[in-house]
N, C-alpha and C positions, 0 to 999 in steps of 0.2 A: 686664389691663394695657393694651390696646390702646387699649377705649373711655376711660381716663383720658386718655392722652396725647392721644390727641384732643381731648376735650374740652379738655384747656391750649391746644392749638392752637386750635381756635375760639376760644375763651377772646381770644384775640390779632385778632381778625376782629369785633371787637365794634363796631354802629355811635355816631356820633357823633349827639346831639341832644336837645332836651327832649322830652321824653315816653318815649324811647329809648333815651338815654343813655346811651354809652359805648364802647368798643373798645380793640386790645390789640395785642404786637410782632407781628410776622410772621418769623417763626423763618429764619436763615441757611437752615437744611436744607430749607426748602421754596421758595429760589427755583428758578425756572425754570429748565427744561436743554432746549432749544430738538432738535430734532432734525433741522434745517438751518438757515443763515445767507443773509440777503440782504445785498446791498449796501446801501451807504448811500442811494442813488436808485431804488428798489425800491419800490413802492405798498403794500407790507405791511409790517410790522413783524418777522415772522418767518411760518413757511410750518410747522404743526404738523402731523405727519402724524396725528394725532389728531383728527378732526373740534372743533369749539368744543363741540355738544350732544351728543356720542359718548352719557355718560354719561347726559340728562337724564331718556329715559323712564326709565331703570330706577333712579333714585334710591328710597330708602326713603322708607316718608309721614312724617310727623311723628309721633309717637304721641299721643293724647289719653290724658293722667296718670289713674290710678285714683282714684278721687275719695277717699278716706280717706288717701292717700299727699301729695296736695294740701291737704288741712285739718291733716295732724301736721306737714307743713312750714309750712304760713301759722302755726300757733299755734309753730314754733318760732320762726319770726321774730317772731313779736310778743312775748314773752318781757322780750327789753332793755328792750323800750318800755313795758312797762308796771306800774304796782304790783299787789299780790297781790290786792288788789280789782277793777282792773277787769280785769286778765287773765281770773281766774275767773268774769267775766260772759260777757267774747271767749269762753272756752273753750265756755260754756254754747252762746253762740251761731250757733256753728261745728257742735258735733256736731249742734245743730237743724236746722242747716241740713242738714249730711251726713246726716241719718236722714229729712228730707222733703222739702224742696221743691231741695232744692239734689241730692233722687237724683234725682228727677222730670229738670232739667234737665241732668243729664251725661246719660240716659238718652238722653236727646231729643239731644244735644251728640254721642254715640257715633253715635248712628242716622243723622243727618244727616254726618257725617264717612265714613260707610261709602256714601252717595249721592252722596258725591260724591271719585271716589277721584284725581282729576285733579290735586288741588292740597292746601291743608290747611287743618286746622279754623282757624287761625287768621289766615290772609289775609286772607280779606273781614272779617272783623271791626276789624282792625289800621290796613287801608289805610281803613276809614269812619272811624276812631279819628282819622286825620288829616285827611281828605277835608273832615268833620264841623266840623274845629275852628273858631273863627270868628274867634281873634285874628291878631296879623300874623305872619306867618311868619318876619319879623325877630325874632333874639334868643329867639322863643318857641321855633323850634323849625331854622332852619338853622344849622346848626355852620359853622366853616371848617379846612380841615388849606392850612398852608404849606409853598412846597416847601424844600428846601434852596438854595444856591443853586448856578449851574454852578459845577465844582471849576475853570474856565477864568474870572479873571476877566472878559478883555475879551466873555466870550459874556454875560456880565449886563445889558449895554446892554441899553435897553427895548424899542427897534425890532427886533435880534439875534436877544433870548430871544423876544420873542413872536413873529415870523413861525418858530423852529423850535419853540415847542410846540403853534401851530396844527398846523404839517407834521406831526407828530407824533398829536396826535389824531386827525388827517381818517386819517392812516396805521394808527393803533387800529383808527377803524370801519371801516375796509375792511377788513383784516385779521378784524374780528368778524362782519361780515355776511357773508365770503365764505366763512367757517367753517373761516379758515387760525389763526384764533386759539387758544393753548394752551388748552385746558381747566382752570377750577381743580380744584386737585388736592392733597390734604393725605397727600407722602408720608413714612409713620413708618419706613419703611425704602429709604431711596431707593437704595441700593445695588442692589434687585430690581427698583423701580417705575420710576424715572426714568432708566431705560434705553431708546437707542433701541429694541433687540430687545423689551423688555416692549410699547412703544408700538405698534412695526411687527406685535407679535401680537395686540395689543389690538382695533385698528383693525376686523382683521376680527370680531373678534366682536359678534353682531346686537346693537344699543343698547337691545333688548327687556333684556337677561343683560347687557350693559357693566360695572353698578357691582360684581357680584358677580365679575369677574373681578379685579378694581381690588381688591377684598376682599381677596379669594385672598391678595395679598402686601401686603397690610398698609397698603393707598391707600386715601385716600378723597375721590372727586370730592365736592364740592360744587355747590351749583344755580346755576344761571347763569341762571335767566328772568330777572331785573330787568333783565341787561345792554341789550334793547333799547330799555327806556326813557332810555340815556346821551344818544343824540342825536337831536335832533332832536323833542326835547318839551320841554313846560311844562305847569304845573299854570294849568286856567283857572279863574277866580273864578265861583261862582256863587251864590244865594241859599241860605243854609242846608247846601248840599253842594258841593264843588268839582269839576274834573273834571280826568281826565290826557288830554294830546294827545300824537296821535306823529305827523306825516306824516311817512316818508324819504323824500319826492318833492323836499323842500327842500335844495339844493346850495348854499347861504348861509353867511355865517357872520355875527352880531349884532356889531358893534362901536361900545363906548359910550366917552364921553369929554365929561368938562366938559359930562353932560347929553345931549348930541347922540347922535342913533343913527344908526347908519350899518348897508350890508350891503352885499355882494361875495361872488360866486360864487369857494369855494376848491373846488370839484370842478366839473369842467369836463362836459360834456354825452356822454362816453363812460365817466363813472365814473370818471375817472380826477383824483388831485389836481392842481388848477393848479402850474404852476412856481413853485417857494418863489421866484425873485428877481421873479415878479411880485406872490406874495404880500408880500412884501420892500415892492415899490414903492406896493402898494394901502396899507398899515399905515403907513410913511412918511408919503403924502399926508394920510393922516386925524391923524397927529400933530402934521402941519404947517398943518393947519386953521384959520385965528387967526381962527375963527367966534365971536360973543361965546355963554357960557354962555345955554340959552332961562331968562328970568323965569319959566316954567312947565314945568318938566319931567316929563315924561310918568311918566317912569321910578320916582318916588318915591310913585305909586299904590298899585306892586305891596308898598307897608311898610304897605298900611292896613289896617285890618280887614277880614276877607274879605268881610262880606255889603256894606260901603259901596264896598269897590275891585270890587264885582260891579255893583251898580249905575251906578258911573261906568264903569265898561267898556261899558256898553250903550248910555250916554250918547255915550262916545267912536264906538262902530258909528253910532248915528243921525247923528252930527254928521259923518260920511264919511271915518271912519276905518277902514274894516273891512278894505283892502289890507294898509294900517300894520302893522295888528296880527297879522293873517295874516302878513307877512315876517318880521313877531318872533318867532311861533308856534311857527311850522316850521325858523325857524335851527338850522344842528346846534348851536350852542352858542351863549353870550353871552361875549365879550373885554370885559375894561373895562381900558381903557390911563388909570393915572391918571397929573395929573398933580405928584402929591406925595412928595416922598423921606422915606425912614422912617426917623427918630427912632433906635427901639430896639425890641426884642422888643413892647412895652408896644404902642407906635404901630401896629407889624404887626399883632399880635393885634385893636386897635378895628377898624384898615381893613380888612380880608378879614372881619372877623366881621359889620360893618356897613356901614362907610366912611360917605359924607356922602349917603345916601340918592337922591340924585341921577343918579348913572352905574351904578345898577345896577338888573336885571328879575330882582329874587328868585324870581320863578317858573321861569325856565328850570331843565332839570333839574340844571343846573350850570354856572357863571361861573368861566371865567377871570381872575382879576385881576393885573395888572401894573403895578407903582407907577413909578415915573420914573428910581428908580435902582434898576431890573430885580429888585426882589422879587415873587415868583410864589405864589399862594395860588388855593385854590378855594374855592367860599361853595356850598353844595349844598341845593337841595330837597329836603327830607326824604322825602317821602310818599310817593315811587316804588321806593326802593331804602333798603339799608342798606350796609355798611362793605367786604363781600367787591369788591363791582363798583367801588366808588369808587376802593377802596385797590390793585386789579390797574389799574383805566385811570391812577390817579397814579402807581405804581410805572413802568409802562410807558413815559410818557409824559417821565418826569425821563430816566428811562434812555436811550431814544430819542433824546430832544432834546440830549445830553450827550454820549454814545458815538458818536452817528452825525448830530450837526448839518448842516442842508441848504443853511445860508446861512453866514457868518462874517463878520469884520469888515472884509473884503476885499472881497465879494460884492457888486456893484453892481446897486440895482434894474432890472429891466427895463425898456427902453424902452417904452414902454405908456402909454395915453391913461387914465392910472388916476381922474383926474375925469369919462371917462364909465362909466369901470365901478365906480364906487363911487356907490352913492346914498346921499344924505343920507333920511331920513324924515322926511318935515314932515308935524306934525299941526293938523287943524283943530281949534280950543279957540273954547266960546263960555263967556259969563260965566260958568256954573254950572259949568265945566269946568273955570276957573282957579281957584274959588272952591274947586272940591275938591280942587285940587293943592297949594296955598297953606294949606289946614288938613293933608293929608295931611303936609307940608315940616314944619310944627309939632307936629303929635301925633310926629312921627319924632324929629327933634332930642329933644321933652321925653322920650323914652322914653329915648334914646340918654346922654345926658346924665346918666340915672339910674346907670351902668353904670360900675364900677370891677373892673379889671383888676389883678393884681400877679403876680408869677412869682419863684421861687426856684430853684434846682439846688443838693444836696446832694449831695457830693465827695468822701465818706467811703468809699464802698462802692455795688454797685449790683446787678447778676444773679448775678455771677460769685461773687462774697462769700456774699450769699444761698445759691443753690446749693451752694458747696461744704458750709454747715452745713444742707443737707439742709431749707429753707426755700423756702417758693415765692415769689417775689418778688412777685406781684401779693398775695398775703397779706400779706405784711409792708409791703406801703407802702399799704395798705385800713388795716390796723390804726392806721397812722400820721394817717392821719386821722381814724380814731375815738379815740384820743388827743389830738391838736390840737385836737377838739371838747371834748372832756370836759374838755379844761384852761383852753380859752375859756370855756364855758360851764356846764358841770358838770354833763352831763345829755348822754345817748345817744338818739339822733335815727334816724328812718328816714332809709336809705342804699339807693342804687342804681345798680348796676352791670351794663350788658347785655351776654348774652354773643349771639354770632349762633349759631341754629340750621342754618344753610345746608347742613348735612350732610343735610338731607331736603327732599325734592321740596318747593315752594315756603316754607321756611320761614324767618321771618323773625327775630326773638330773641326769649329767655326773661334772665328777671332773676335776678343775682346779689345776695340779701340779707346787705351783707357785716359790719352790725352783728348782732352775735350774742351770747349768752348767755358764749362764749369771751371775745371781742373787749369786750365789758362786763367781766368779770370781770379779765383782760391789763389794760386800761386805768386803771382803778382802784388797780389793784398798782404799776402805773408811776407814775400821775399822783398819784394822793390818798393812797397807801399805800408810798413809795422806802422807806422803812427799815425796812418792816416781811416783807421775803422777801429770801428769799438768792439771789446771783445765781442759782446751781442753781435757783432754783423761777420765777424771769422767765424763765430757758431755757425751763422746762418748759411756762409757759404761753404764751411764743411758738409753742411747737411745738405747740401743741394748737391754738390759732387758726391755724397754717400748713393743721395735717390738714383742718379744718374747712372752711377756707375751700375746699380743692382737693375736697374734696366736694361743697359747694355747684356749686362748680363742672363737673364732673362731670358731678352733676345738669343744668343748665340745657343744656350744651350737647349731651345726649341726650333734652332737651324734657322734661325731668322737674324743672321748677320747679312753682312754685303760681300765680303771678300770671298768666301766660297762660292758663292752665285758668280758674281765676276770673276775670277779662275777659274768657274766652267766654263764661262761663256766665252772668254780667249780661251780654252782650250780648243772649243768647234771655231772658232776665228780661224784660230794655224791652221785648217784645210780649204782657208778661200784666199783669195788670190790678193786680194785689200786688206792689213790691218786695220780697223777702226780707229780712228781716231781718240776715242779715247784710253787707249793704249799704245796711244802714244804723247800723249801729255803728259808733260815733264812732270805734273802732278801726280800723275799714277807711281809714274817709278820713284817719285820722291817717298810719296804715302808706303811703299815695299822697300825703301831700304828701312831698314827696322833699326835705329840707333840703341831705342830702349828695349830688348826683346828679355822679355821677364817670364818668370814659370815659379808656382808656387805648389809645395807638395810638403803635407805631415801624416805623418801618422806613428804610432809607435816601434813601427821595426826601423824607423829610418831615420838617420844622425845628418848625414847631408845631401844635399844635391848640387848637379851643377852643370855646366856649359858653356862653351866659347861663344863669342859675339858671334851673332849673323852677318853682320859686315865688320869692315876693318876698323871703319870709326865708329864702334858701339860698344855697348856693353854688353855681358851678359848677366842676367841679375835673377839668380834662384833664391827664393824667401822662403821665410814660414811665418805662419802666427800663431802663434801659440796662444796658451790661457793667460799668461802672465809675461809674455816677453816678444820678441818681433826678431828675428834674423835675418842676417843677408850675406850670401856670398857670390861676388861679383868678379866678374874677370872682363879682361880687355886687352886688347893690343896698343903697343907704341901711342897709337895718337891719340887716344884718351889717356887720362889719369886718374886711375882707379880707387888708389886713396884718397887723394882730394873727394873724387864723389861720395867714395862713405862717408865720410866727415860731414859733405851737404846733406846728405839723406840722413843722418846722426840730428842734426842739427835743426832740419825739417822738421823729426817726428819730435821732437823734444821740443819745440813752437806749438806744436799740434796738442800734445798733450797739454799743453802749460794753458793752452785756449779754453781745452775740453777741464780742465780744472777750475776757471773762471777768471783768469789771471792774464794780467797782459801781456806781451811776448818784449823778451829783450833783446834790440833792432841790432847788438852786435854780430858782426860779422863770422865766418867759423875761425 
């Protein structure tokens, strides 16, 4: 009973992105229960008698899947997708594989995962997966989550919110690096766990034996290595491979706007954060800049593809740039203060997902953004981290900046010579430099341009409803867009949903395959077949796509999917001289183009999330479910139609619900 519930719990930790895609709520019962308070002028966040890495050495490894356990799941996922022909060739193809060259390679996949018991099998394969990739890290592959806003109007102000979610962050990582920060921790019984007396006993126990005491009543930490790639890195471009930088010798913070970079020390030379009212006064000056936008902005390199934005990066070093870029580097973060007020959800979702390519360094390992009338959002680099670190520094950092603000609308800057402690960055450009800023400004827009966004909330019902008829909620609103397809389109598509593995020493996520042989069969009864089953049997086969899916799920989040194990095992393929054939069946790359690629993530500091399609013909479909209502904002290129699909997925859950009420469903069309 235990590993389920966990596994729903992960389930809710899932990260955001292409290739990655996806994540989930963060359950009431496992916020934070601090076991001292500081003040609000306190250099930490909170003081956790818990060490931050108590837990790390004694994490469990990840396990590497049984290879026959991974080929009955890949053949059951491909099942939907395919007719009785060419399944029957997949199937052929699969146990070919499982009976030769595909044991040869777990063999060799086990051996190597037992040499190296530090970390797991799927790390370095995962992080090359991104490292590797060559297109632009815009829309291909960073996600954005927005935050909500303060529940204090007048702290919305632009200048306000951002000098208290700097103070705020700088207050995270000191807080992280001093090792006062809470440990994550997924407690199923928090009555026993999340007790000071549990923690105060914990502490002492040697972090060789930690996680097994954490067991004992029913916890369970998860890994925290990614955390210290949050500050003070970027991914740099290189030929063919990219690389991750960390310096924390950098006491800076990046601040972009209408183009211009700027930087300011917000930690002072004893480690300690500068005074928010001179952080106050430094973010002021740079708003109040009436510098004209540069004709060449630096910044809109980092949207191009990686091997030409490596090449102009080397251009930019020769050309006597290599300080510039070193202060960008090493900033613990990037702020971009823009200077445009949002619209509507629509408007939010383009800006933080891309904005005008101009005011921002996609590579940092994360940007702050702040629109004019004090909307808060983060645009994140995929390839260092996934959903657990991002979604504990955003949860923290709303919380923080909101509970315990350091400045207010009272607050007057510091007297401070803030024009000489703020630098401008000016870069040397010579023709071939502007020449590649000026195509980079144009491949951006035309990409950008491609991208349509729409969003729906369904009002009917949402966890709580679900729940009480004994239905998982992430199941019934997966099935809801395998409905919404089928009704668009008429035909059942690969779909993907990642859940995080983080419950083992460095493990990253495994995939939930949430179209299914169920969810095929459910959808068809609803969509192409309303008058032909009685409510009683749309009950029954809801509830058999509910059980199915919380298996699936189950699975992934104890590393018992198929798609990880298979992406390692063509990983060791690429160094022999033969592909295997079953990577090379037109199934394989069918099941990996991702039409549906979905990601689900709630919690209280966060208003939206979102993502471009993984491929051209897909969507991209960030949810929520809440207690009382279901969201969705979906984006898509040219050759889907993105409203049409809400309307199907609108249309689904409103069948769904009208079933789960006891009532028959009305077979009109949307």
């Amino acid at each position: 009973m235990s590993a389920f519930w966990l596994s729903r719990q992960l389930n809710s930790l899932k990260p955001l992105a292409r290739k990655t895609t996806s994540a989930g709520s963060l359950l009431v019962a496992n916020q934070r229960k601090y076991s001292s308070k500081d003040d609000a002028g306190s250099e930490y966040l909170h003081r956790s008698v818990v060490p931050t890495m108590h837990y790390q050495k004694s994490l469990p490894r990840l396990p590497v899947p049984k290879l026959e356990d991974t080929i009955r799941r890949y053949l059951a996922a491909q099942r939907p997708l395919l007719n009785d022909e060419h399944y029957s060739n997949t199937e052929k193809v699969a146990h070919d594989f499982q009976n030769g060259i595909g044991k040869q390679l777990h063999e060799e996949l086990v051996a190597q995962d037992k040499r190296n018991k530090h970390t797991s099998y799927i790390s370095a394969p995962w992080l090359d997966m991104y490292l590797c990739a060559r297109e632009s890290v815009v829309l291909n592959f960073n996600p954005f989550m927005s935050f909500n806003p303060d529940p204090k109007p007048e702290y919305n102000d632009q200048l306000i919110r951002a000098t208290n979610m700097v103070c705020s962050a700088v207050r995270f990582m000191k807080t992280l690096r001093d090792g006062l920060l809470e440990p994550e921790v997924f407690h199923l019984n928090p009555a026993k766990s999340n007790t000071d007396s549990f923690k105060r006993f914990i502490r002492w126990v040697p972090s060789s034996i930690s996680w097994f005491g954490a067991y004992m009543v029913n916890a369970y930490p998860l890994d925290m290595s990614q955390y210290f790639r949050l500050f003070n890195s970027t991914r740099i471009p290189k030929l063919k491979r990219d690389e991750l930088f960390t310096d924390q010798k950098g006491n800076h913070l990046l601040v972009m706007k209408k183009g211009i970079m700027y930087v300011f020390d917000v930690v002072d030379r004893d480690g300690n954060l500068v005074k928010p009212a001179e952080i106050l006064s430094h973010l002021k000056y740079i708003l109040a800049d009436s510098a004209l936008a540069p004709a060449f902005p630096v910044g809109v390199l980092t949207s191009e593809n990686r091997d030409v934005w490596a090449g102009l990066r080397e251009k930019l070093i020769e050309a006597g740039n290599r300080e510039a870029l070193g202060l960008v580097d090493n900033a613990l973060f990037c702020l971009c203060l823009d200077e445009e007020e949002m619209r509507d959800h629509i408007h939010i979702s383009h800006n933080m997902l891309h904005g005008d390519g101009c005011s921002r360094w996609y590579d940092k390992s994360f940007s702050m953004i702040l629109t004019k009338d004090g909307q808060a959002g983060i645009n994140l680099e995929h390839s260092w981290g996934d959903g657990v670190a991002v979604l504990c520094f955003q949860n923290e950092v709303y919380k923080d900046s909101t509970a315990k603000p350091l400045v207010g609308p009272g607050t007057r800057p510091a007297t401070i010579d803030s024009a000489s402690a703020v630098q401008r960055l000016e870069f040397k450009l010579n023709p071939e430099l502007e020449c590649g800023i000026a195509k980079a400004k144009d491949n951006f827009h035309a990409a950008v341009s491609k991208l349509t966004i729409n969003a729906m909330e369904f009002r009917r019902g949402g966890k709580e409803k679900l729940k009480k008829q004994q239905l998982s909620p992430d199941a019934i609103t997966q099935l809801a867009f395998q409905m919404g397809f089928l009704r668009q389109y008429g035909k059942t598509v690969a779909t993907y949903e990642s859940c995080s593995t983080a419950a083992f020493r460095h493990g990253r996520t495994e995939t939930i395959r949430p179209a299914s042989i169920y969810t095929q069969r459910c959808a068809q009864a609803f969509v192409q077949q309303p008058g032909q089953h009685s409510v009683e049997q749309l009950q029954g086969l809801l509830d058999a796509c509910s059980k199915y899916h919380s298996q699936l799920t189950k699975e992934a989040a104890m590393g018992q999917g198929f798609d990880r194990h298979l992406f390692a095992l063509r990983y060791l393929a690429n160094t022999k001289v033969v592909v295997p054939s079953l990577y090379q069946d037109p199934a394989y790359a069918a099941i990996n183009h991702n039409i549906l690629s979905t990601s689900t993530l709630t919690s209280p500091s966060i208003r939206l999330t979102g993502f471009a399609p993984v491929v051209s013909d897909g969507f991209g479909v960030a949810y929520g479910v809440h207690d009382n209502w279901i969201g969705c904002n979906v984006s898509s290129y040219p050759n889907r139609n993105v409203h049409e699909f809400i309307q199907c997925v609108q249309k689904s859950l409103e069948d769904i619900f009208t079933v789960i009420d006891g009532k028959p469903i009305n077979s009109s069309s949307v």
